[in-house]
C-alpha positions as CSV (number, residue, x, y, z in Angstrom):
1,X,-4.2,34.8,-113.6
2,X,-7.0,32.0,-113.3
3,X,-5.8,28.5,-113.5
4,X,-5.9,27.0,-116.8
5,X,-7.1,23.9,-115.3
6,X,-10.7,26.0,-115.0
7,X,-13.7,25.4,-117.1
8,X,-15.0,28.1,-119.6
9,X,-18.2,28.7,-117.8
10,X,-16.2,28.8,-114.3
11,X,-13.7,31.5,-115.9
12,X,-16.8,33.5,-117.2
13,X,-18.2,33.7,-113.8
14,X,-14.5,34.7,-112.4
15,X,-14.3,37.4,-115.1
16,X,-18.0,38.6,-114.3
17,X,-17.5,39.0,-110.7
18,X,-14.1,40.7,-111.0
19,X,-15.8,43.6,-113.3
20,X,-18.7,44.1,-111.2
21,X,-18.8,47.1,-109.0
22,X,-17.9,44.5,-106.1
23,X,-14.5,43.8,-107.3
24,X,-12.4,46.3,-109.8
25,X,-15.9,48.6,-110.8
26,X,-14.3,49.6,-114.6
27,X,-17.3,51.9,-114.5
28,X,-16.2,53.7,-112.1
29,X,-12.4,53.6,-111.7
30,X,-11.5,52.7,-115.6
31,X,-7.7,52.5,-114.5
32,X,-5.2,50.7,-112.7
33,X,-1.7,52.3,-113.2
34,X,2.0,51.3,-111.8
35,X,4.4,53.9,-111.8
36,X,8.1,53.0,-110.5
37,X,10.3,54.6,-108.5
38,X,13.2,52.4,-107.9
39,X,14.8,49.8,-110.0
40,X,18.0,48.1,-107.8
41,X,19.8,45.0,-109.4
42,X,19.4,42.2,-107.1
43,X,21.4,39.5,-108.6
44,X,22.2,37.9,-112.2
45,X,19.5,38.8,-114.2
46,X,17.1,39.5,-111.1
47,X,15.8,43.2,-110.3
48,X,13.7,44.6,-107.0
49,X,11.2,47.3,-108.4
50,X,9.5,49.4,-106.1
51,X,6.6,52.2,-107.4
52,X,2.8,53.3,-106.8
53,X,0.5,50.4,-107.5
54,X,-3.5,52.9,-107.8
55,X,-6.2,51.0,-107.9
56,X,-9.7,52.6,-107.2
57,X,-8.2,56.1,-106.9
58,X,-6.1,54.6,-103.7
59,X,-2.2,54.8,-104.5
60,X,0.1,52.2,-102.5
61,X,3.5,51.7,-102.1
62,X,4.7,47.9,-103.7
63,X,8.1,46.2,-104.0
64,X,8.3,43.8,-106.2
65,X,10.9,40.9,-108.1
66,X,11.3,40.9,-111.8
67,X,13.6,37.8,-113.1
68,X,14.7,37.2,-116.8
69,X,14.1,33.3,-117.0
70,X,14.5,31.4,-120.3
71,X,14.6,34.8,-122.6
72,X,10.9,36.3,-120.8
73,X,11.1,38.5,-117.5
74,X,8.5,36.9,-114.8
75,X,7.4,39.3,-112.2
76,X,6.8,37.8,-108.3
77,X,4.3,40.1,-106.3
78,X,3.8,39.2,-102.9
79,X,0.7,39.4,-100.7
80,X,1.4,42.8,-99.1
81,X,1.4,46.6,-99.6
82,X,2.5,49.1,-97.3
């Protein structure tokens, strides 16, 4: 998510790099997919979802929080995989 704060040109340029073969390569790996494999409760209206996260053919295990705040569920994804 790029920071709304961000000019159109300087968004552009984000989008442009993160499509070239650098970054994400659509080209060449045309999808990321999440499949989950765990769903525990982890409060009121909180959940801890764990599944495959593949990204460039290379599958990794994530945990992650989804919340239901103000009628919309937000997801938190931390900086790690295993």
């Amino acid at each position: 998510m790029l920071d709304p704060k961000l000019s159109e040109s300087r968004r552009a340029e984000i989008q442009t790099r993160m499509l070239s073969p650098e970054v994400l390569d659509p080209a060449k790996y045309a999808d990321i997919t999440f499949a989950s494999t765990a769903v525990v409760p982890a409060g009121a209206d909180k959940w801890t979802v764990t599944g495959q996260l593949t990204i460039h053919g290379q599958a990794r295990t994530i945990t992650f929080t989804v919340a239901r705040q103000d009628g919309a569920y937000r997801v938190r994804v931390p900086g790690q995989t295993e």
